[in-house]
C-alpha positions as CSV (number, residue, x, y, z in Angstrom):
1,X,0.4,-18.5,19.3
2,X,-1.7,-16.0,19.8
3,X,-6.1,-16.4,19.6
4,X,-5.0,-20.7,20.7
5,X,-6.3,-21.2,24.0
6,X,-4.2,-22.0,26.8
7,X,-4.0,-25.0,29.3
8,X,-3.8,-24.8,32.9
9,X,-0.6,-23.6,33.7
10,X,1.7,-24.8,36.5
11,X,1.0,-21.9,39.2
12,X,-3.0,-23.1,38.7
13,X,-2.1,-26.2,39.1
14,X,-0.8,-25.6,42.0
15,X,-2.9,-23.3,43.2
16,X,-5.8,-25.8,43.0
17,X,-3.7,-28.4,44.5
18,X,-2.5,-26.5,47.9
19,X,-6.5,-25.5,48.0
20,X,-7.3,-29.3,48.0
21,X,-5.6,-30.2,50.7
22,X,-5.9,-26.6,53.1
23,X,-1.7,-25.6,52.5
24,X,-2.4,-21.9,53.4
25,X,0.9,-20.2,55.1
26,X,0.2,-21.0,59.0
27,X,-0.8,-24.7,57.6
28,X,2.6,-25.5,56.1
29,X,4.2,-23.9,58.5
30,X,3.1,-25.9,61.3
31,X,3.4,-29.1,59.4
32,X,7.5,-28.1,58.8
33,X,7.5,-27.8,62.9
34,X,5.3,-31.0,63.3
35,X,8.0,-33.0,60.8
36,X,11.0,-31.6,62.4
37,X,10.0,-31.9,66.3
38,X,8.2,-35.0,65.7
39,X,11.2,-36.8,64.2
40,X,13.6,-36.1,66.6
41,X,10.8,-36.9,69.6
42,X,10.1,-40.4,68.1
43,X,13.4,-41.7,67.2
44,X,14.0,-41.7,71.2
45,X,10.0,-42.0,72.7
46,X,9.4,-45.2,71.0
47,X,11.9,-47.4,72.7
48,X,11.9,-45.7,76.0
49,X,10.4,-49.3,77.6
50,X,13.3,-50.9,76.4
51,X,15.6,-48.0,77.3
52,X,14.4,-47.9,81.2
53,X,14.8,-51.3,81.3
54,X,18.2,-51.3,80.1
55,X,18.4,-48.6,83.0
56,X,17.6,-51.0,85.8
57,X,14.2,-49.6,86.1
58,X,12.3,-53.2,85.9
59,X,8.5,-54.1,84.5
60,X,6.8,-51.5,87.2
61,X,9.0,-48.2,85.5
62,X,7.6,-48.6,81.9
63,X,3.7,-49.0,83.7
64,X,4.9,-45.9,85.4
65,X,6.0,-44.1,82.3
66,X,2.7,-44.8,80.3
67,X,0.5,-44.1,83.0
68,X,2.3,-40.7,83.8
69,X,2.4,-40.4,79.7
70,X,-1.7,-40.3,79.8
71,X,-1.8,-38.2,83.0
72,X,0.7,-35.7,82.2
73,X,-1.1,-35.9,78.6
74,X,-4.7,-34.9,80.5
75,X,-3.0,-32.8,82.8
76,X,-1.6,-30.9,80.2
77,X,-4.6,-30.4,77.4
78,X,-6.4,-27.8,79.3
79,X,-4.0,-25.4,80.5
80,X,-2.6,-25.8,76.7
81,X,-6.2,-24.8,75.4
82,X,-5.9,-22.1,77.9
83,X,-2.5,-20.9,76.8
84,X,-3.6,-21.2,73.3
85,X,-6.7,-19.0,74.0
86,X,-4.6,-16.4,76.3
87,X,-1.3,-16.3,74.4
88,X,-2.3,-17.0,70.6
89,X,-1.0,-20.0,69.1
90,X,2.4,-18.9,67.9
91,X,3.3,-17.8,71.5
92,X,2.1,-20.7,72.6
93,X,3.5,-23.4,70.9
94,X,7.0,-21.6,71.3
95,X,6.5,-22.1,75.2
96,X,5.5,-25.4,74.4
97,X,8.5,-26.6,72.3
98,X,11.0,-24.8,75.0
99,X,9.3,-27.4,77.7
100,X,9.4,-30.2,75.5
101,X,13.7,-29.3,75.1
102,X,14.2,-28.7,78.5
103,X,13.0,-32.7,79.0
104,X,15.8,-33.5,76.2
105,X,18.2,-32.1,78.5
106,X,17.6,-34.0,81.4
107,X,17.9,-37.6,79.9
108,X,20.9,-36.5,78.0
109,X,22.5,-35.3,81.2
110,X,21.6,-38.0,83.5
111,X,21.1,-41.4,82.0
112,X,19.7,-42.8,85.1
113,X,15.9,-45.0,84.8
114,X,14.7,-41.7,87.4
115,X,16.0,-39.0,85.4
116,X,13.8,-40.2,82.4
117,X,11.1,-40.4,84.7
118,X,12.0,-36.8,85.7
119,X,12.4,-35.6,81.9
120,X,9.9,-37.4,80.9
121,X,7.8,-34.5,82.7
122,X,8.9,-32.1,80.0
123,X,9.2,-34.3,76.7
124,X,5.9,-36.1,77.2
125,X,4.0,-32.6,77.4
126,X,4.7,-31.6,73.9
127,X,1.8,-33.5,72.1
128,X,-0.7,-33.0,74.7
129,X,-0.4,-29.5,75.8
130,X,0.2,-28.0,71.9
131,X,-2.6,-30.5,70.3
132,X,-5.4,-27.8,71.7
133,X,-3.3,-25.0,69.9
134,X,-3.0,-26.6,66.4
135,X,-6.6,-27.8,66.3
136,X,-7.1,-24.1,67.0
137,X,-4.8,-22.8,64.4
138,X,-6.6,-25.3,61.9
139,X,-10.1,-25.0,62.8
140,X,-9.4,-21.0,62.6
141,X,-7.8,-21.1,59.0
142,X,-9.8,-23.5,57.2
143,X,-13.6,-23.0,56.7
144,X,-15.9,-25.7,58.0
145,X,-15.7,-28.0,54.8
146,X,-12.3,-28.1,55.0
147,X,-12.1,-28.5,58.6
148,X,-11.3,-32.6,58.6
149,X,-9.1,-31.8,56.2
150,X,-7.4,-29.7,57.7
151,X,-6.7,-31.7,60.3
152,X,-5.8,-34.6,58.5
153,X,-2.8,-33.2,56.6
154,X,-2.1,-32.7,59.9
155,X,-2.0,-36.1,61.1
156,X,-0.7,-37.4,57.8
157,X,2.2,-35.2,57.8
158,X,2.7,-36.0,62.1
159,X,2.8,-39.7,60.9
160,X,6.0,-39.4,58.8
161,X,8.3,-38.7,62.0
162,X,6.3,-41.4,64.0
163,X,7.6,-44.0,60.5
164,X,10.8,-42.7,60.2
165,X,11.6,-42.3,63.9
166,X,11.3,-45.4,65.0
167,X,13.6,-46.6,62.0
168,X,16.3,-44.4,62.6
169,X,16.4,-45.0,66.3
170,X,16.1,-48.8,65.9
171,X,19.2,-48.3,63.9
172,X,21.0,-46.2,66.6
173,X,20.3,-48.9,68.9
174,X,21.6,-51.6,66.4
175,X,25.1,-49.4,66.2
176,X,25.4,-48.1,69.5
177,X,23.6,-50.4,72.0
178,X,20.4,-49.7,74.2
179,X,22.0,-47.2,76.3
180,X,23.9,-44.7,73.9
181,X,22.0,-45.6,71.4
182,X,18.3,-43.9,72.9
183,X,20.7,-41.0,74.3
184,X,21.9,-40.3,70.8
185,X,19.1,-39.8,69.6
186,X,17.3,-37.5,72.2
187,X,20.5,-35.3,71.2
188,X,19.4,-35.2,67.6
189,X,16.0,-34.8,69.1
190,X,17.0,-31.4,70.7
191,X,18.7,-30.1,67.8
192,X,15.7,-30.9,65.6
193,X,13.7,-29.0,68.5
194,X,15.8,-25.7,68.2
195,X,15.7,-25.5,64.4
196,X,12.2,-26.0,64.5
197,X,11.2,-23.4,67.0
198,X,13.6,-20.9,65.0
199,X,11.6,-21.4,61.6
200,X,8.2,-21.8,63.6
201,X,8.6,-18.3,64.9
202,X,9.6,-16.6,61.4
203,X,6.8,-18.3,59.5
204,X,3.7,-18.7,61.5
205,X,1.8,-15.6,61.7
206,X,0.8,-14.1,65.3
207,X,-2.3,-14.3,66.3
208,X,-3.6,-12.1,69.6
209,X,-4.9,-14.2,72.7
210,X,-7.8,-13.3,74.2
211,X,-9.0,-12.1,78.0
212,X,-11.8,-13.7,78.0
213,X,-10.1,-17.3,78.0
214,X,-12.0,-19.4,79.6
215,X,-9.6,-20.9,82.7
216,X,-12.2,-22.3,84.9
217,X,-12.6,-25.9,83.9
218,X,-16.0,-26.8,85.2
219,X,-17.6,-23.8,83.3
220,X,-16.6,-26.0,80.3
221,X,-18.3,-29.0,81.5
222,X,-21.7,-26.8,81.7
223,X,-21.0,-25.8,77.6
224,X,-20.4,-29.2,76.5
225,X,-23.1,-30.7,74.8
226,X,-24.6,-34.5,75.6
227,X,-23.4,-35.3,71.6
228,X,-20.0,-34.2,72.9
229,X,-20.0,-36.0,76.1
230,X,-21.7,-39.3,74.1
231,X,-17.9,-39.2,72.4
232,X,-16.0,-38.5,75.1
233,X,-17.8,-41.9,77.0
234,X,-16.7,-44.1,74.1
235,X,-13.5,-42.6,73.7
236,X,-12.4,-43.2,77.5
237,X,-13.3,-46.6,76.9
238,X,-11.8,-47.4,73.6
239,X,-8.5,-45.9,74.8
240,X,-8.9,-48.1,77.7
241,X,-8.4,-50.5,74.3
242,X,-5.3,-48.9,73.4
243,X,-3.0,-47.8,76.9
244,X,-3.8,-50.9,78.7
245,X,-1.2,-52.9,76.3
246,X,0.6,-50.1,74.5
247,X,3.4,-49.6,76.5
248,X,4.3,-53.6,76.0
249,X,3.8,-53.9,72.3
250,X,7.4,-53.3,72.1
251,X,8.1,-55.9,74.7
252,X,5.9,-58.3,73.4
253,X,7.5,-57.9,70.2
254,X,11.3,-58.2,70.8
255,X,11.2,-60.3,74.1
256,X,8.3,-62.4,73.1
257,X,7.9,-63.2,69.6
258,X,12.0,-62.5,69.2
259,X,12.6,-59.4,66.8
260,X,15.2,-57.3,66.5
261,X,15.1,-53.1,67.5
262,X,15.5,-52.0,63.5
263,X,12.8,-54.8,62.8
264,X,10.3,-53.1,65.5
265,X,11.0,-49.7,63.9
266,X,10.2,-51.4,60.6
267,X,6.9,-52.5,62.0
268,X,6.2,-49.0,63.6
269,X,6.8,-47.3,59.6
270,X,4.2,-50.0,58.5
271,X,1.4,-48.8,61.0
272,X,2.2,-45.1,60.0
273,X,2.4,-46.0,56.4
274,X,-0.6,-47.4,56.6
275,X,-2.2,-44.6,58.3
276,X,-0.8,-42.2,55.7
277,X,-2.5,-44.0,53.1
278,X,-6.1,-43.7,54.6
279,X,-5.8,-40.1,55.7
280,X,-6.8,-37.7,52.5
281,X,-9.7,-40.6,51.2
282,X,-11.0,-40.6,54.1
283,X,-10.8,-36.8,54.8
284,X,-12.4,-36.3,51.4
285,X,-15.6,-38.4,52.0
286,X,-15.7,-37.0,56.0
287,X,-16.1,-33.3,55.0
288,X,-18.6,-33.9,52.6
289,X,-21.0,-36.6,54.6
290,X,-21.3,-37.7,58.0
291,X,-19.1,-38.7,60.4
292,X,-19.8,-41.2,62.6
293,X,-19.4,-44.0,60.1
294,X,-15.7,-43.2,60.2
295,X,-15.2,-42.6,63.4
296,X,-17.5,-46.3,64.5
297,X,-14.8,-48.3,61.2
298,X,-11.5,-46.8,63.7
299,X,-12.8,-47.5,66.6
300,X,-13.0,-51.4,65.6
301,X,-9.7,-51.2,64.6
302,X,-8.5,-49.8,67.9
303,X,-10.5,-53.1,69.5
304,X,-8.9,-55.5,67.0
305,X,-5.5,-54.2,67.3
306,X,-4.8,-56.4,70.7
307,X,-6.2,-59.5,70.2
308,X,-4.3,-59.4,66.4
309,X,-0.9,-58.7,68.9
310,X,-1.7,-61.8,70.7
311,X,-2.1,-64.3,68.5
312,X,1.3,-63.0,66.9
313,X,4.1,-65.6,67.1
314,X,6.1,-64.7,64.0
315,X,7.7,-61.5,62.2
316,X,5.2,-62.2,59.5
317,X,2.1,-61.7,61.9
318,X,3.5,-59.1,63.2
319,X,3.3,-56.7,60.4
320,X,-0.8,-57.8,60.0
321,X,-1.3,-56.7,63.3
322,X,0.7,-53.7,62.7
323,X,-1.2,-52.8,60.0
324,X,-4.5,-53.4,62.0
325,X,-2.9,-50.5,64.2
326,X,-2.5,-48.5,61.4
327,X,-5.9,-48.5,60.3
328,X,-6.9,-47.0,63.7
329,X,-6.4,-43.9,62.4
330,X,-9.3,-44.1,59.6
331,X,-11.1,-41.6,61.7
332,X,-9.0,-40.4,64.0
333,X,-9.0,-36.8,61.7
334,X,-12.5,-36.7,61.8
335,X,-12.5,-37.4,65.5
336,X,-10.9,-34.3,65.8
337,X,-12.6,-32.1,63.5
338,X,-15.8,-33.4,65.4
339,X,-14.8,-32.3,68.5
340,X,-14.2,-28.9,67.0
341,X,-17.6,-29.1,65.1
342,X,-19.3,-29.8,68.5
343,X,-17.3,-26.9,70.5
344,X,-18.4,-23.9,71.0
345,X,-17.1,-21.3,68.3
346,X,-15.7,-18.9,71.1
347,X,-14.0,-21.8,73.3
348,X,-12.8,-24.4,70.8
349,X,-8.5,-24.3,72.0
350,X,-10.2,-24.6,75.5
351,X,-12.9,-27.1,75.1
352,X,-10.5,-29.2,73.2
353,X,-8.2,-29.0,75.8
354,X,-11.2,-29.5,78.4
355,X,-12.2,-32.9,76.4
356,X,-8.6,-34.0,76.2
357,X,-8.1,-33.7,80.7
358,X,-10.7,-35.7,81.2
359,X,-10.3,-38.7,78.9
360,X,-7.1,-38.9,79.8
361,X,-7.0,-38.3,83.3
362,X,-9.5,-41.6,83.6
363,X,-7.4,-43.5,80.5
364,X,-4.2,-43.0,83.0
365,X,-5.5,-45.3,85.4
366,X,-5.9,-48.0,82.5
367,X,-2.0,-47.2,81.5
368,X,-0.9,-48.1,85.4
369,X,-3.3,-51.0,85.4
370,X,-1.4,-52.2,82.3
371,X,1.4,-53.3,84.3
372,X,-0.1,-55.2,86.9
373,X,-2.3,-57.4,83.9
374,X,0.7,-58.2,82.3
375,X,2.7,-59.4,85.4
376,X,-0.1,-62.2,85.8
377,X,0.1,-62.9,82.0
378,X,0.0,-61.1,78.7
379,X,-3.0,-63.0,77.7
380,X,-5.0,-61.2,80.6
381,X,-3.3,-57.9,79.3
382,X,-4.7,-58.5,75.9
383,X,-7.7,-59.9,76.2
384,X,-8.8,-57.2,78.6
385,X,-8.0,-55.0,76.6
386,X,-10.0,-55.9,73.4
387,X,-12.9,-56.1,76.1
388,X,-12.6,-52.4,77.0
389,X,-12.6,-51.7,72.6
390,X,-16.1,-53.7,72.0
391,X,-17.8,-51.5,74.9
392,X,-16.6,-48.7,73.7
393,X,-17.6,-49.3,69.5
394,X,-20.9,-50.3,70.5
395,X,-21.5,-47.4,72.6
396,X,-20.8,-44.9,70.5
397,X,-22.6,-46.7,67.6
398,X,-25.8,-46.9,69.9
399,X,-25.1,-43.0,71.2
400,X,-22.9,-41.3,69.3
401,X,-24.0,-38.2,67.2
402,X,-22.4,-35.9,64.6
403,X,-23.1,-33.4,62.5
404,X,-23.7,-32.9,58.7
405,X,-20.5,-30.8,57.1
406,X,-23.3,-29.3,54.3
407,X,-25.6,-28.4,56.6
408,X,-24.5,-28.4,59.8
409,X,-27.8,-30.6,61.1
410,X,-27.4,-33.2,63.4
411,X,-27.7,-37.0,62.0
412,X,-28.0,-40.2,64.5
């Protein structure tokens, strides 16, 4: 009727809603791609332990596929903050999916424990080296107070694949044994791969690289500041915490405490449910106060995640400890966005990268390590482990730094 004032209407609504939570175009388009190769890459990635063994390739091939996982992952980040800087992000990640495929093809060619090994030089790239690109195509769409945001939707949207994966190849295994089961499933993974690198290159809008990429690592290391390198200290040693038993978990799991492959996956879905949950509150509060607090709560949760595992003897522990791992990712978001809040504005793809090669290239040696602690005893693996976590929270809580989203000043 005509002089009654109107409600919202729908298209408002909505509006307000993608504005919330940072859904511009090149957002949503990257989380389609992020849905689509994530879920084929984790139906298969998440019982590759299981599948080399299963192979023939013994204890010593799943340490050497985690430790080459955090190398190849360090190896990776810069030259994919390089790329990102040089190419844009849209060419970029294309190049980067195309590698990821090409690793696909190997391990469904040649099931052989070596030939994962081999492909695993492609698949394993795909997080690492495209990680410096998205935090680039976020940190340049959203404005700074939108920024963790940003990069949580993001990680909530990356964690769907990483729950549903595991399920669906826990069930694959269940039908069609260890063996066909995994390859099955990096087939689904490729085709996932091709359909999302056709829809990523229609929607995402191209962005010029730049010349004045910066490709010489150590000129990096000169622009990063000590409140930067205070993080990057307690992140090498919390992720210590994390590679030196994360390869086993799976192990432990099904050979130790005695559960079944769609059970795992069921375990896996409850540490990314969890995650999922924490993601936008969290987000919320990060952008509009500090962030250290947040980033101090996940890093316990990284150190507690181990010791829960070890004390697990039953399906029903299991899932606590699970959901301990889940709530490692209460700050991993604002990790992120710190990083980018404490790069410079004209080398974030490539400092990120930068940050990236050198945790990882020092948390590698903790993944090969991981091996050799569990062949004298999983305790030792464990408890060494948590170890690594408390050094790490209390150094950054003594050290670490951030910076106010309001006002950009720096708070202790």
């Amino acid at each position: 009727m005509n002089g009654v004032a109107q409600g919202p209407n729908k298209s408002d609504f909505v509006h307000r809603l993608g504005a919330f939570f940072g859904l511009r175009r090149n957002i949503a388009a990257l989380l389609v791609m992020v849905v689509l190769v994530g879920m084929g890459e984790k139906m298969a990635e998440r019982f590759l332990p299981i599948y080399l063994l299963a192979l023939g390739g013994g204890t010593l091939s799943i340490g050497l596929l985690n430790g080459m996982d955090n190398l190849l992952s360090a190896l990776y980040s810069f030259p994919g903050g390089y790329l990102s800087d040089r190419l844009g992000y849209k060419r970029a990640l294309a190049l980067f999916n195309v590698i990821a495929m090409t690793g696909y093809v190997i391990v469904i060619l040649f099931p052989v424990w070596y030939a994962v090994i081999i492909g695993s030089v492609f698949f394993l790239s795909w997080t690492a080296i495209s990680l410096p690109a998205t935090m680039s195509m976020v940190s340049k769409a959203m404005p700074t107070t939108k920024r963790t945001m940003g990069v949580s939707m993001h990680s909530l949207v990356r964690r769907i694949p990483m729950a549903l994966g595991p399920v669906v190849g826990g069930v694959l295994i269940a039908a069609y044994g260890e063996r066909d089961g995994v390859r099955i499933a990096f087939i689904a993974a490729l085709v996932l791969g091709i359909v999302a690198l056709l829809l990523q290159q229609h929607l995402i809008e191209d962005v010029p690289g730049s010349h004045k990429a910066e490709g010489n690592p150590l000129a990096l290391r000169r622009l990063m500041s000590p409140d930067l390198r205070n993080l990057l200290v307690s992140d090498i040693l919390v992720r210590f915490c994390e590679q030196i038993p994360y390869a086993f978990a799976v192990v432990w799991a099904m050979q130790h405490v005695g559960i079944s492959a769609p059970q795992f996956g069921v375990l896996t879905a409850i540490e990314m449910v969890t995650a999922m949950l924490v993601y936008i509150p969290v987000a919320y509060l990060a952008d509009r106060n500090t962030k250290k607090p947040f980033v101090v709560i996940t890093f316990i949760n990284f150190t507690l995640f181990p010791l829960a595992l070890l004390i697990s003897r039953s399906y029903a522990m299991l899932i606590v400890a699970f959901i301990i791992r889940g709530l490692k990712e209460f700050g991993e978001p604002t990790r992120k966005a710190l990083i980018m809040d404490l790069a410079p504005d004209d080398r974030k793809a490539a400092m990120f990268g930068y940050y990236y090669l050198v945790r990882d290239v020092i948390v590698s040696v903790a993944a090969f390590g991981g091996a050799l602690l569990w062949n004298v005893s999983p305790s030792v693996n464990f408890l060494t482990a948590f170890g690594f976590g408390v050094l790490g929270t209390v150094y950054f809580a003594l050290f670490g730094r951030d910076l106010k989203s309001s006002s950009g000043a720096a708070t202790a």
